[in-house]
ZAGU-945219 format. One record per residue (C-alpha): z, y, x. Coordinates in steps of 0.001 Angstrom, whole numbers, plus 500000, padded with zeros to 6 digits. Layout:
ZYX ...
//
This chain:
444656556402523130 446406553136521941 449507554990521264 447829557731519278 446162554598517492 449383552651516420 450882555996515516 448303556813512798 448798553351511479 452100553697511584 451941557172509575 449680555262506911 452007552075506607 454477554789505854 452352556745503275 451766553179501623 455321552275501629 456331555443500225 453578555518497773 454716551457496652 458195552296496210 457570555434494052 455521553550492025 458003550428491323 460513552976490294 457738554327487701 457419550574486757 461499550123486435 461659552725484242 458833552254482014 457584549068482453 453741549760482765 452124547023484146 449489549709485875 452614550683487690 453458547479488868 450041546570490069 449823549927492063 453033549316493896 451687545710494973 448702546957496237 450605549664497943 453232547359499731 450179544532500324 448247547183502371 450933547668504528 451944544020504968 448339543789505954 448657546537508328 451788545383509987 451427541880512266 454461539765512468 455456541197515849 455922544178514396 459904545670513734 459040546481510857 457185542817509276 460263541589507920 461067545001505777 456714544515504651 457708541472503389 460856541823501826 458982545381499797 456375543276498765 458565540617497768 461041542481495716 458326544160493685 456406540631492426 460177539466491829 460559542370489597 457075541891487618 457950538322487510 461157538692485927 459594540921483224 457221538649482670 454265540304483694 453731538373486729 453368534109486616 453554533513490691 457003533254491374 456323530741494467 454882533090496714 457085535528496197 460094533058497070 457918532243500492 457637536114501253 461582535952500838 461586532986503152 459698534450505844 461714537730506003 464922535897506514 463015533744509288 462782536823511115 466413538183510416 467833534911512026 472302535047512222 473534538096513503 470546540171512898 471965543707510985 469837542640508111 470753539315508116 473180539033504927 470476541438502528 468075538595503065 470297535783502248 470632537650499176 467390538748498378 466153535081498418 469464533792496469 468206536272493654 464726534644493686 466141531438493521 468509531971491011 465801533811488304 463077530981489431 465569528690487943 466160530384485137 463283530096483719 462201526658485105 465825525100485627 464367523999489076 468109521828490260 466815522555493991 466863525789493187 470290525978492510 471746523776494802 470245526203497580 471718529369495901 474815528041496227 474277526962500400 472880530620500844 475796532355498941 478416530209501017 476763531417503974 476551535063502563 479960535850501076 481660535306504623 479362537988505845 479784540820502681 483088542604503689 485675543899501369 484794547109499748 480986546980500883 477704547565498262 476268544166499063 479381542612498817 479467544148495264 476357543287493704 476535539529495712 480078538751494492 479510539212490810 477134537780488720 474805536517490613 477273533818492073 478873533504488965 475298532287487615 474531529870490773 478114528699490364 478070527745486235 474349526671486911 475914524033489926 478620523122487416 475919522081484860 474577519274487071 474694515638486539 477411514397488729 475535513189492337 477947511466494460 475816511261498001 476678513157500702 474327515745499706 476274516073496000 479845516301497374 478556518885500254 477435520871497536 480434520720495325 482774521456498132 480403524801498675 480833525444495078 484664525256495239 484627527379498354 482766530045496104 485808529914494025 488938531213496083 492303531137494463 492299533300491600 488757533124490518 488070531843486543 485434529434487579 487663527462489929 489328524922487656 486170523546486475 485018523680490086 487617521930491338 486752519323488298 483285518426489388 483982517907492468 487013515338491663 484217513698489477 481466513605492207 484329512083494861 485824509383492275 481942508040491472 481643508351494991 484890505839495138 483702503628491877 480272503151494237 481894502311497760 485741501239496808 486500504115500169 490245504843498933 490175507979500556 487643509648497845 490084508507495205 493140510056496946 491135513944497420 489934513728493941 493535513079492474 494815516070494954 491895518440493347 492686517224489707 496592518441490425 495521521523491184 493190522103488595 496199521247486413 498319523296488007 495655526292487236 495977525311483503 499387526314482441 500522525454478991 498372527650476234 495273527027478376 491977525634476210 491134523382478964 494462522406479924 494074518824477524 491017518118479761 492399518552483016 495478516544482371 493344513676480951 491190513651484219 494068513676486437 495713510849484020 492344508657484364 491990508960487988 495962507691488596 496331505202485989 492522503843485431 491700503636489248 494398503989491735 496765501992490112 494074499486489736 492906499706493278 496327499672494609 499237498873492058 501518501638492478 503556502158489801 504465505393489978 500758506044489567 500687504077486100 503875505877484855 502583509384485926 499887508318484164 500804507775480789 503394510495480954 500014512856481660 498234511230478096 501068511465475711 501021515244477069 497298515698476707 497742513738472996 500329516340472008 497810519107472427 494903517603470717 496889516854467102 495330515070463618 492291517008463089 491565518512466912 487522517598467409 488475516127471251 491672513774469187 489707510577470121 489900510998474009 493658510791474536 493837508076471988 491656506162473670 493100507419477277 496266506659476611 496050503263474917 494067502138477948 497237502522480320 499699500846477523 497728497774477577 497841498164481309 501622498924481778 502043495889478877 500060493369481344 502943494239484262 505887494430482375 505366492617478821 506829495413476239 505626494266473037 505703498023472012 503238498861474413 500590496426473231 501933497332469413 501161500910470237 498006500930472143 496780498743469504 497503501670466480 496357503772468834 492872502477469160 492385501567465514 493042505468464910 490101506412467977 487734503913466139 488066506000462654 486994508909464494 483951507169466531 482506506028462733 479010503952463620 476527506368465224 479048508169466990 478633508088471135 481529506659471892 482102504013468952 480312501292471713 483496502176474326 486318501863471430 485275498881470154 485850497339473749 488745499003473957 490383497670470493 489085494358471405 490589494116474688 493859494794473511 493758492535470769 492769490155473419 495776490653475530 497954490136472623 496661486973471685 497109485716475132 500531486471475506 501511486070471246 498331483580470385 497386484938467096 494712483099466584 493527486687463964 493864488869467191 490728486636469175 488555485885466188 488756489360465924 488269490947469399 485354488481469593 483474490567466883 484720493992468044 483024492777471301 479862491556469914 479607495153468343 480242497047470887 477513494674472868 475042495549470095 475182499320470664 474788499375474408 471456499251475377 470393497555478747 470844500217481025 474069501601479901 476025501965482897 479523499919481472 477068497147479779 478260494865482640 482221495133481384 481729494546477936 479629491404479030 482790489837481397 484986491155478477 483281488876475541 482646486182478003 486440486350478596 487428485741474519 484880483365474590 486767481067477006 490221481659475417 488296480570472418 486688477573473897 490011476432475125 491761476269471489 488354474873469663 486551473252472976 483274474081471684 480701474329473977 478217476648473059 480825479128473389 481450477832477256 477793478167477572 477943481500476471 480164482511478067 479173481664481483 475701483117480863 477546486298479719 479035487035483343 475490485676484959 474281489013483292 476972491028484423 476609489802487636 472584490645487616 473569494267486387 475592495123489627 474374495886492720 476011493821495731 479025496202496607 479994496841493520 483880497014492848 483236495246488940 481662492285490250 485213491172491394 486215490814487757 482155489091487081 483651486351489419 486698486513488186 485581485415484424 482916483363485633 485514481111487724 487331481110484232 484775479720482385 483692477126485343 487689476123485459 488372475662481765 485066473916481496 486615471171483942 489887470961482500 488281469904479439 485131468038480508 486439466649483835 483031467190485680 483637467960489460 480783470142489849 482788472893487463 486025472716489932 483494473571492626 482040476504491097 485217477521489714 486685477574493646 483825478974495194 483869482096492215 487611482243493333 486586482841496969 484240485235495812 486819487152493597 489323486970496244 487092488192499352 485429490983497505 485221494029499737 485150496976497673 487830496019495219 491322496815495415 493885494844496833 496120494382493891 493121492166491846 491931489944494844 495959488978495740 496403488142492018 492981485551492377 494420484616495715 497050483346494144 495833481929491138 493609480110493489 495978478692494800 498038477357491638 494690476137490490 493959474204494161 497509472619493764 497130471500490140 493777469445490200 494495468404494111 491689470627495654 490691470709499248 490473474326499201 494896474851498633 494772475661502688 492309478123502869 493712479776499105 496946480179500943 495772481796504185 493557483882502210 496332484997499879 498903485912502948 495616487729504665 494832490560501375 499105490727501305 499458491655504669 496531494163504679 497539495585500933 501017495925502604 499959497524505691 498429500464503306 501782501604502427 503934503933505108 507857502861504023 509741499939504208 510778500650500485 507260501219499036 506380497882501149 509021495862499351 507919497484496133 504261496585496460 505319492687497170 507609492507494582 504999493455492068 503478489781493178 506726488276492100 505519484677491143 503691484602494374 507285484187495777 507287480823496430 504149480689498821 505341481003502280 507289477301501196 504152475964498796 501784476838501510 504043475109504680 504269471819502280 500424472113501441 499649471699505206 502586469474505800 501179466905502888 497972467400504710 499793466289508232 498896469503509642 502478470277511183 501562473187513453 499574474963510643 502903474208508639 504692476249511032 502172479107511632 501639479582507352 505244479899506807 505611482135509335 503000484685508368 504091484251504799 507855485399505351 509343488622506529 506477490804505911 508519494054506093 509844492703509836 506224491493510992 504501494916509471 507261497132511360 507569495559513752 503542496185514917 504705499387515848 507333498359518231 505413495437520217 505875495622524286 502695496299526061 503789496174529621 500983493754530029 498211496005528564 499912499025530848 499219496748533431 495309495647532305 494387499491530670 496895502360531141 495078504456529204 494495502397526001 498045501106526192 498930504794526216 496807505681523544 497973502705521550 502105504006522141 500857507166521160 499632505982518221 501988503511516817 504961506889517582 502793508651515004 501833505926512273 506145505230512558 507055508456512143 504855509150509067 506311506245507592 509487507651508362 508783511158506811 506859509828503607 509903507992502721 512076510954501838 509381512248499810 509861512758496176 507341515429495007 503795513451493807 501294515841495435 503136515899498503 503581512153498123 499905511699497804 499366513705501223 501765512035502975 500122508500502069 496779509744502941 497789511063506392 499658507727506694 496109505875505954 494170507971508145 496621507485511498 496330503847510441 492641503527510263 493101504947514019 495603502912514922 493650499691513947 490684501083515780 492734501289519067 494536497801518711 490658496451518005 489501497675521080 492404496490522777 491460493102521253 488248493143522747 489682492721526434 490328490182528295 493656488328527603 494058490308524816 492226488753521862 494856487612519484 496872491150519958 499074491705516849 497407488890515155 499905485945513074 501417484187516065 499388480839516339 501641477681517049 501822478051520731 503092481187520472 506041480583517966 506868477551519809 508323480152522889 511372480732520277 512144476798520864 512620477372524387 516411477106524835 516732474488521597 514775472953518794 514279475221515780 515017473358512385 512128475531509563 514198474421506283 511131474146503312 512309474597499803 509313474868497636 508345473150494104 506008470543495581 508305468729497846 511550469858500499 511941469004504106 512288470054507139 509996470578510454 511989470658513575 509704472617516179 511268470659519523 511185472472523396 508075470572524270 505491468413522230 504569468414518612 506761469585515401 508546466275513226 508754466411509735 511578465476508303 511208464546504432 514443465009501827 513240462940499142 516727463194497917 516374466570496999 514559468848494858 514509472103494184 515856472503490966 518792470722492863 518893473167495629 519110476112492809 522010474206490942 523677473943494808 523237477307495246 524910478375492344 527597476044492917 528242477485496253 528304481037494568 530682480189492102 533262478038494489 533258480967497501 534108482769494368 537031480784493317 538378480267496805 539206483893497748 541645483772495450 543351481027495983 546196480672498450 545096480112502091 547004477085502842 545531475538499191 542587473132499736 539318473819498801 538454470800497317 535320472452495553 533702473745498752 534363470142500521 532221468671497793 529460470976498713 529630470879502563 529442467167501524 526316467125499631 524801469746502200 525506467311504879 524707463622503376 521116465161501607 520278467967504139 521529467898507604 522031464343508362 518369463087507883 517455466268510392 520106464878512986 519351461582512584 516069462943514129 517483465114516998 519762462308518018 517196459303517857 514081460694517815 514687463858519884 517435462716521957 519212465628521768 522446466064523418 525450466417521764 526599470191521970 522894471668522467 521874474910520568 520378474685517821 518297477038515662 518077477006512021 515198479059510086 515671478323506139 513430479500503510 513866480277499940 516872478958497933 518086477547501970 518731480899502903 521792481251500452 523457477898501269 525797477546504007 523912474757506368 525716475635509792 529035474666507768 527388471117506774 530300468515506761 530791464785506033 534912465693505854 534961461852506653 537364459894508557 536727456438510912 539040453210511142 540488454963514127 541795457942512269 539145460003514114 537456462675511709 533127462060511247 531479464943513599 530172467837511421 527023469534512386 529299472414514461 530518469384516254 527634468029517284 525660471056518008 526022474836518362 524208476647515609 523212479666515445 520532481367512489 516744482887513046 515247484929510468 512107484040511599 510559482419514425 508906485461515362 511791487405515626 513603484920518272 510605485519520548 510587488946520138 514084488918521101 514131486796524029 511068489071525219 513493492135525053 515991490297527453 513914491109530332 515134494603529735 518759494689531116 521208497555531339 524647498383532506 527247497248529576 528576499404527585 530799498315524663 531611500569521264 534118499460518643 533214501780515465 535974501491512629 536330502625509439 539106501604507608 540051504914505041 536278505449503842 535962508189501592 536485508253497622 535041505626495794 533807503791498447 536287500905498487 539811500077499137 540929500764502493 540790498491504651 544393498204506713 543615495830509514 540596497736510846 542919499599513419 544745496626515026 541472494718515044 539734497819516926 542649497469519227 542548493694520089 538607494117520958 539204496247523009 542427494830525047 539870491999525115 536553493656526532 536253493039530826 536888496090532731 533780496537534190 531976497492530813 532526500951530066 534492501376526576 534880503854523613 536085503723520123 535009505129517157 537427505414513964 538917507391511611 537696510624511070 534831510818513971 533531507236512180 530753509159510700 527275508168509610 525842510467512416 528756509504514931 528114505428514088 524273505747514740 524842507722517906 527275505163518820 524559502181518247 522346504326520047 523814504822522956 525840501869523808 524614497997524904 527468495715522836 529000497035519612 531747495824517015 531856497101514051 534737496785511364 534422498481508092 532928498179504879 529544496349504580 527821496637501132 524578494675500153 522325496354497734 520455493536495338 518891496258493334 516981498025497089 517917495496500063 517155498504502158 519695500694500937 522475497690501944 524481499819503749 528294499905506252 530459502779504697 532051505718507020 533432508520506548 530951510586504777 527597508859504153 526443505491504293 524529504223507425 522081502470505878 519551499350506667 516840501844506800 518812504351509137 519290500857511418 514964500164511258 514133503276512321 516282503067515652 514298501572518597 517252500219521158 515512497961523362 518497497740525822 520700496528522758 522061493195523571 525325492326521015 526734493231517891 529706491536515905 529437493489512393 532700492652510754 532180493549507431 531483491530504165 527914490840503438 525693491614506544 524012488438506847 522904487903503267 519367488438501817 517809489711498938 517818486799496313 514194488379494597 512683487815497743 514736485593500485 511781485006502483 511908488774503319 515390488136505076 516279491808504543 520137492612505489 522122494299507923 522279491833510266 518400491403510718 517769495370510680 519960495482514012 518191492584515318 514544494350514589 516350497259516186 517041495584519470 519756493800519458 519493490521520762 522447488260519628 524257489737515943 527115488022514078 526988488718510919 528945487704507585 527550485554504562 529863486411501783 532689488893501638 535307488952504690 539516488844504060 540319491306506843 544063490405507200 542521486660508777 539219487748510010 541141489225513168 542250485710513833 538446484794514174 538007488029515987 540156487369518738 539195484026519165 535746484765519610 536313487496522130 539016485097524056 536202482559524425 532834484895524732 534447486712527931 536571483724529579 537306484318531921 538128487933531183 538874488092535053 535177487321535616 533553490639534124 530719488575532905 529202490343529694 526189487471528533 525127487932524687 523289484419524771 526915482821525167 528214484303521591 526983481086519491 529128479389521510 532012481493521041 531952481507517586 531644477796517638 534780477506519789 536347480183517625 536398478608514211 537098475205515513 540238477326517382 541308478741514149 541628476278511521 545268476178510629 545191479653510328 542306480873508536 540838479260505503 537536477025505335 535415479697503681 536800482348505811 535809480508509083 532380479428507349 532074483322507010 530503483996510143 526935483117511089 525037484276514750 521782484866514478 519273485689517482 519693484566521136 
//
C-alpha cells in the first residue's frame, strides 16, 4: 500500500515538474510574468512533495532555483537570496564525486555572478572565482558544461576579481593565485592577472618586509612582460611595474645592483612608448627619475641627478594643481633637488625643495597612505637647513615632523626605519650645534632603532650601523662598541642572503667606506682596555667570504657523536645550500637568476632552522656563532699570534700568547697615513729591483725593511723577548690587517752590524714566521690535522701555457724535476706538465693527492679577487674552482707562481688569493708568493726548501707543520745566490 502511495506521488511530482518546466520555457520566450509565476508554483509543489531524503531533492531544488534566477535576472523577481540558498543546498547534497557534482558548482557560480551584478556584492565574486577553480578541473575538453562554464561566465568572475582593491591577507593572495589559475597560458585575461597578483604580494612585502613576496611578484611581473611583446597597449604598464618592483623595492631592500640597472633600463623603455603628448607620459617620468636619483646616491654621476631633475620638472607640468598625482611629484622634484644640494650645496636647490615639500604636504590629507614620507622628507631639508642658518624653529620642526611620521606607522612598518633615521638627524645636528647631551642620547638611541629595525632591508640598517658608528667615534660616545658589533651582525646576515662568493664580495663592496671597521672597531675596544673583545671584533669583521663559506664545511664529528640524525640532517643540508651557491653563480639570465636566489634563500632559511636546533643542545650553544676569545685563542697553541691593527684612530699590535691574556703593543710612531706612504714605497722599490742586476744592492728595499723593523716589529719583540719570554727560534704567527697585509713584515730587518762585526738578528733570525689569514682559519686548520692520510705528492707544471697567457716559463721543467729527485720514497709520486697540465687535469690532481707543488703562471685579478687564477694549458683554474673543492686530507702545497699570496687592495681584510682558497680548501700548510717570482732563481729557493723540509730524505718523514721552518732555513741558505726581494718572495701561511 505504501509503495502504491509513493508511486502516485511520485507520478504527480512528475506531472508538476513537467508542467514547471513547460511553463519557464513559455516565460523564456515571452517573458510573461503569469508564466513565470506558474512555473514557481509548479516546481514549489514538488519541492514540497519531495523530503530531503529523497533522490530526487537536490534536482527539486536546483528546478526551483533556476526558475526564480531567471525571473530575477529579468527583473521581475526582487529575492535573489533565497534563490542563492536553494543553489546552496543542492550542491550540499551533490558533495565531490557525485555525477552532478560540477552542474551545481555552476549553477550557484551563475547566481553569484548575476547577484553581483546588480549589487557588486565583493563576496560574491571572490566565491565565483573559488567555485570556478574547483569546477574547470572537473569540465573535460569538448564537453557542454565545459562550454558554457569556460566562456563568459569566468571571463565575468575573472574581470570582476581584477576590479578589486588590492587585499594583501592571506585570503587576497589565495584568491589572486585562483584567479591566475583561471587564466592558463594563452588566455587574454592572464597578463593583467598575473598583475594583480604581483600587486597583492609586493603590499603584502611593503606590510611584513618577508623578501620572499617581493621575489614571486618580480617573477610574475617578467612574465606578464614577456606576454606583452612590443606593439602591445599594455606593454608600457607592465614594464613600469616590473621596473618599480626591482629598482623601488628590491634594490632598496637588498642593494643589488643589477636590480637598479635592470631597472632603469625597463623605464627609459616604458618612456619611449609613452612620447610628448601620450595621456600615461607622467608615469615613466616620474618612474624613471626616481631610480636616477637612486643610482646618483651610489655612484655620484652628476648626469643622473641633472636628468632626473628635467625629468621631474616635465611630470610636474603634466600633474598642474588639482591633478591626483601633483602631491607625489612635488616630493619627488623636491627630493632630488635635495640630493643635489647635499652633494653640490646650492643653497637655490634647498630653499626650494623646502617649498616643493610644504606643497606637496598641503595636498595630502591625513590619511593618505605616503603622508608619513613626505613628513621624514621635509623634516630632512629642514635639518640641512638648520645646519647652514642654525635656526631653531626649523630643528623644532623638524623633529616634530618625524614624531608624526612615526605616529602614522604601525609598529612593523618597513618606513619607520627612515622616521628614525631623520629623527636621529635632527637629535644629532641639534647637539653639534647646541652641545646639550640629552640630543647625543636621543640621537644614539634613534640610531639603534634605525639600525635594529626588523622589517627593513639590510642595505639601510648597515648604512646607520655605520654611520653610528662614525658618529660614536667623533663626539667620544659609549655606544662605539655596541655600533660596531651591531654593524658586523646586519653584514654578516645581509651577506649570508646571497648564494656566490662573487655576489658576496659585491654586496660588501657596495659598503666601501665601511672598510676600515674590522681595524676601527679592534682599536675602539683596545682604547677601552677590552683586549679579548679586541681580538673577537676583528675577527668577525675580516674574511667574511672565508667565515660565510666556510659554515658549510664545519666538522661535526662531535654532534655525530651527541645526535646522528641532526648532524646528518645538518650535512645534508649545508651539501645543498653549497651547491646552490655553486650553480647560481654561473647564472646569467635575470629570471633564472631570480629563481636561483630564491631557492638559495629558502634552503637557507632551513639550514638556519637545523643549526638552531642544533644550538639548543647541550654543548652545542655557540654552534657557528663568531668564535668568542677562548676559542680563537686554540690558533695560539703552538706560538703567539701577532693581530697587526692599522686603522685611523691609532696602530698597534695585540699579541694573543699560548696561555693568559692578549698584550697590546702601541706604535705611537706610526700612523696610518704613514703605513699607506710605506706601502707604496714598497710597491714602487719591488718594482725597481726586478730589474736590476742580482748581484746589485737593493739599497731602496734595505731602507724599508729598516723602517718596518725599528717602527713595527721591534716594539712587538721587545714584548715576546721581555715580556713573553719567548725563545729565540719559536714560531711565530702574524695576522695583519688593512694596509699590513701589503707590507712585507716577516722580512723586517735592522741590516745592522755590532762592534764585533756580528750582523743585528732580523725577525727570521729570531723567530720562524709564518702568515694567518685569520685566526679562525689556523684553528680550522689544525682541527683538520686530526684527519691523516697516506702521502701522496703531485708536481703540476705548466711552463708553455697557451696564447696570450704569458711568456713561457723555461725553468718549470728542471724545477718539476728537482722536486721530485727530492720527495722520500715512501710517498707515492706523479707529475703533471705539459700538455696533460690542464684545468681539469690540475684540479683532479689537487683532488686526489695529499702534498702538491705547483709551478706555473699565477695571475691575481684586482678587478674580481675570485677570478685570480694559475694558467694551464687550456683554461684557467681559478680561486673559485679552488673554494668549491672540499680536501680535508690536504696537508701541503708550495704554489710557485707570482702572486698567490697577495690580497685584494679594495678590501684586504677579505684576504682573498690563491693561497688562502687552498687553505679554505684543506690544505693545511701553503707557501705562497707576495709579488711576482724570477723563475731562473726561484729553483734555488726551491731546492733548498725541499733539502731542509725532508732531511733527512733517508727518514721518509712527510710533516707539513715543519715547512715554516724550511723556508726559514731556505732563504737564510740562499743568500749569495738569489736576490733580497726574491728570497723575501715567499711567505707560509697555515700550520
Amino acid at each position: 500500500m505504501e509503495c502504491d502511495l509513493q508511486s502516485l506521488v511520485d507520478c504527480e511530482m512528475t506531472r508538476h515538474t513537467d508542467a514547471g518546466h513547460a511553463q519557464s520555457a513559455k516565460y523564456v520566450a515571452s517573458e510573461t510574468v503569469s508564466h513565470l509565476n506558474a512555473a514557481v508554483e509548479h516546481f514549489q509543489l514538488v519541492l514540497d512533495q519531495c523530503p530531503a531524503s529523497h533522490l530526487d531533492h537536490a534536482a527539486a531544488l536546483t528546478n526551483l532555483a533556476w526558475a526564480r534566477l531567471k525571473g530575477y535576472i529579468w527583473n521581475h523577481l526582487q529575492d535573489i537570496d533565497n534563490t542563492i540558498s536553494l543553489f546552496r543546498d543542492a550542491l550540499a547534497l551533490r558533495p565531490q564525486h557525485h555525477p552532478d557534482h560540477p552542474l551545481s558548482l555552476y549553477n550557484l557560480t551563475e547566481a553569484l555572478t548575476w547577484r553581483h551584478s546588480k549589487k557588486s556584492t565583493a563576496a560574491d565574486i571572490r566565491e565565483s572565482a573559488q567555485l570556478y577553480h574547483e569546477l574547470l578541473p572537473l569540465c573535460p575538453e569538448g564537453t557542454y558544461l565545459r562550454s558554457i562554464a569556460a566562456g563568459a561566465g569566468a571571463d565575468y568572475v575573472i574581470a570582476g576579481c581584477n576590479k578589486l582593491p588590492t587585499d594583501a591577507s592571506d585570503e587576497g593572495i589565495c584568491l589572486r593565485r585562483v584567479v591566475l589559475d583561471l587564466c592558463p597560458v594563452g588566455h587574454q585575461r592572464r597578463p593583467t592577472a598575473l598583475d594583480e597578483l604581483s600587486h597583492a604580494l609586493r603590499s603584502r612585502f611593503t606590510q611584513s618586509g618577508n623578501i620572499d613576496y617581493l621575489d614571486e611578484c618580480i617573477q610574475f611581473r617578467r612574465e606578464a612582460v614577456s606576454l606583452c611583446p612590443e606593439g602591445h597597449t599594455d606593454r608600457a604598464v607592465y614594464l613600469n611595474n616590473l621596473a618599480l618592483s626591482l629598482g623601488g623595492y628590491r634594490f632598496d631592500h637588498q642593494g643589488n645592483p643589477n636590480d637598479l640597472d635592470e631597472a632603469i633600463s625597463l623605464h627609459e623603455e616604458a618612456l619611449r612608448l609613452c612620447p610628448v603628448g601620450h595621456k600615461s607620459r607622467a608615469f615613466p617620468l616620474g618612474n624613471l627619475g626616481d631610480d636616477l636619483v637612486t643610482r646618483f646616491n651610489k655612484r655620484g654621476a652628476r648626469d643622473d641627478i641633472t636628468r632626473a631633475i628635467s625629468l621631474y620638472r616635465e611630470a610636474l607640468t603634466l600633474c598642474p594643481p588639482g591633478h591626483p598625482r601633483r602631491d607625489a611629484t612635488l616630493n619627488n622634484l623636491a627630493l632630488a633637488l635635495d640630493t643635489r644640494y647635499d652633494k653640490f650645496n646650492v643653497s637655490e636647490d634647498l630653499n626650494e625643495a623646502i617649498d616643493l615639500y610644504r606643497e606637496s604636504l598641503r595636498l595630502k590629507g591625513l590619511d593618505d597612505p605616503e603622508r608619513h614620507v613626505t613628513l621624514y622628507n621635509l623634516s630632512s631639508v629642514l635639518c640641512s637647513r638648520f645646519r647652514h642658518t642654525r635656526k631653531n624653529e626649523d630643528v623644532e620642526e623638524a623633529i616634530d615632523l618625524c614624531q608624526q611620521s612615526l605616529e602614522a606607522l604601525p609598529s612593523l612598518h618597513p618606513s619607520r626605519h627612515f622616521s628614525y633615521m631623520w629623527l636621529k638627524e635632527a637629535y644629532l645636528s641639534r647637539y653639534e650645534v647646541q652641545l646639550n647631551p640629552a640630543d647625543l642620547l636621543l640621537a644614539v638611541e634613534n640610531f639603534r632603532l634605525a639600525s635594529r629595525h626588523p622589517t627593513q632591508g639590510f642595505p639601510q640598517r648597515i648604512i646607520q650601523a655605520y654611520n653610528w658608528t662614525v658618529a660614536a667615534e667623533q663626539h667620544g660616545h659609549a655606544s662605539a662598541l655596541e655600533a660596531y658589533t651591531t654593524f658586523f651582525e646586519l653584514l654578516d646576515a645581509h651577506l649570508a642572503t646571497r648564494s656566490s662568493a662573487t655576489s658576496r664580495r659585491e654586496a660588501a663592496a657596495a659598503f666601501y667606506p665601511a672598510i676600515t671597521l674590522p681595524v676601527d672597531a679592534a682599536s675602539c675596544a683596545t682604547r677601552c682596555d677590552n683586549l679579548r673583545h679586541a681580538v673577537e671584533l676583528v675577527e668577525q669583521g675580516r674574511g667574511h667570504q672565508w667565515s660565510l663559506a666556510s659554515r658549510l664545511k664545519t666538522p661535526v664529528e662531535d654532534l655525530e657523536s651527541a645526535n646522528p640524525t641532526l648532524a646528518h640532517n645538518y650535512l645534508e643540508l649545508s651539501k645543498r645550500v653549497s651547491n646552490a651557491a655553486q650553480s647560481s653563480a654561473t647564472i646569467t639570465d635575470r629570471a633564472a637568476a631570480d629563481h636561483a636566489a630564491t631557492e638559495y634563500r629558502r634552503l637557507t632559511r632551513r639550514w638556519e632552522a637545523a643549526v638552531a636546533e642544533i644550538r639548543s643542545i647541550q654543548g652545542f650553544s655557540r654552534f657557528l656563532l663568531p668564535p668568542a676569545y677562548e676559542d680563537l685563542h686554540a690558533a695560539a697553541r703552538h706560538g703567539p699570534v701577532i693581530i697587526l691593527i692599522a686603522s685611523q684612530y691609532s696602530c698597534g699590535a695585540i699579541i694573543v700568547p699560548t696561555s693568559g691574556d692578549p698584550h697590546h703593543v702601541p706604535l705611537t710612531s706610526i700612523s696610518l697615513a704613514d703605513l699607506t706612504i710605506l706601502k707604496d714605497r714598497f710597491t714602487r722599490a719591488i718594482r725597481n729591483a726586478s730589474r736590476m742586476n742580482p748581484t746589485q744592492p737593493r739599497n731602496d728595499l734595505i731602507v724599508l725593511l729598516r723602517i718596518v723593523w725599528n717602527e713595527i716589529m721591534l716594539p712587538v719583540v721587545s714584548v715576546l723577548e721581555n715580556v713573553l719570554k719567548l725563545k729565540r727560534h719559536s714560531r711565530i704567527w702574524l695576522c695583519p690587517t688593512a694596509t699590513f697585509t701589503s707590507i712585507p713584515l716577516h722580512a723586517a730587518n735592522p741590516f745592522l752590524t755590532k762592534a764585533d762585526r756580528s750582523k743585528e738578528p732580523c725577525l727570521e733570525d729570531l723567530y720562524v714566521c709564518s702568515y694567518t689569514p685569520t685566526l679562525s682559519a689556523l684553528v680550522r686548520s689544525r682541527q683538520l690535522m686530526k684527519k691523516s692520510a697516506t702521502p701522496s705528492f703531485v708536481t703540476i707544471g705548466q711552463g708553455q701555457p697557451g696564447a696570450g697567457q704569458g711568456k713561457a716559463l723555461l725553468a718549470v721543467d728542471s724545477e718539476l724535476e728537482l722536486v721530485h729527485k727530492l720527495v722520500p720514497a715512501t710517498a707515492s709520486h706523479n707529475t703533471i706538465s705539459g700538455d696533460v697540465a690542464t684545468r681539469a687535469g690540475a684540479l683532479k690532481a689537487l683532488e686526489e693527492n695529499t702534498w702538491v707543488h705547483l709551478a706555473c703562471h699565477g695571475k691575481q685579478d684586482p678587478a674580481q679577487p675570485y677570478h685570480s687564477h694559475f694558467v694551464m694549458r687550456d683554461e684557467h683554474v681559478t680561486l673559485l674552482d679552488i673554494m668549491e673543492r672540499d680536501i680535508p686530507h690536504a696537508e701541503f702545497a708550495f704554489l710557485s707562481a707570482c702572486h698567490t699570496a697577495v690580497g685584494d687592495k679594495d678590501t684586504p681584510d677579505e684576504v682573498v688569493h690563491l693561497a688562502a682558497g687552498l687553505q679554505f680548501a684543506g690544505f693545511k700548510s701553503v707557501i705562497g708568493t707576495l709579488w711576482e717570482v724570477d723563475d731562473s732563481v726561484a729553483k734555488h729557493v726551491v731546492e733548498a726548501f725541499y733539502k731542509y723540509m725532508f732531511h733527512p730524505k733517508e727518514a721518509g718523514v712527510m710533516d707539513c707543520t715543519k715547512a715554516a721552518w724550511a723556508l726559514n732555513c731556505a732563504t737564510h741558505s740562499v743568500k749569495t745566490k738569489v736576490p733580497l726581494e726574491q728570497r723575501m718572495v715567499f711567505v707560509h701561511i697555515g700550520v
